[in-house]
N, C-alpha and C positions, 0 to 999 in steps of 0.2 A: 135586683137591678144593680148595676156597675158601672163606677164613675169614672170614665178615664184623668190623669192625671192636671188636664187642665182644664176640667172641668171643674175639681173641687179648688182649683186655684186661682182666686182671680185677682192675682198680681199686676198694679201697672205700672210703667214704667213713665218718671217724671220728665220729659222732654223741653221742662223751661229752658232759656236761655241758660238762667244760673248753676241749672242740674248739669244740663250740658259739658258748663265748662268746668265743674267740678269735675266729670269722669275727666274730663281730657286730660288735667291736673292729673287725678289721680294715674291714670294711663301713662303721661309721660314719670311721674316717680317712679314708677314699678319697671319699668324701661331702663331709664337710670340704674337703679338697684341692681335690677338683674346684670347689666353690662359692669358695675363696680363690682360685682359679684366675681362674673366669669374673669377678672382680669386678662391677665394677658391671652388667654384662651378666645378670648371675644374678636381680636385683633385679627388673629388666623385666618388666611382664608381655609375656606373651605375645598376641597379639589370639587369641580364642575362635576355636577351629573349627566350621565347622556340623557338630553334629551329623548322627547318619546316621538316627535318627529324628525329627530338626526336619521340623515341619510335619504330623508323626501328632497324631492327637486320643489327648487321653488317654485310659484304660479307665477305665469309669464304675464306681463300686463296688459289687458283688455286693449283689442286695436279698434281704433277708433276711425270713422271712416272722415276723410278731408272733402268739404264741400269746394 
């Protein structure tokens, strides 16, 4: 017999308030870091990707009928 992966793991994850706001904490340092990291590279824009619906016509708005 064969256990898949989360089966033999039963990890949970703490969802208090206090847990909460530690990740977020932790989440915006690592945010920070990384941007004083990339220095001025972070600043750049980037050039725009084409989108994957560029060149669709947009949906015309629903007519509604006047009583």
């Amino acid at each position: 017999m064969t256990l898949n992966i989360y089966e033999r793991c039963s990890m949970k994850v703490d969802m208090s308030p206090q847990a909460i706001s530690k990740r977020f904490k932790q989440c915006s340092e690592l945010r920070r870091l990384c941007i004083a990291l990339a220095g001025p590279r972070a600043k750049k824009q980037e050039p725009e990707q084409p989108s994957l619906l560029s060149g669709t016509k947009p949906i015309p708005p629903a007519k509604t009928s006047a009583s």
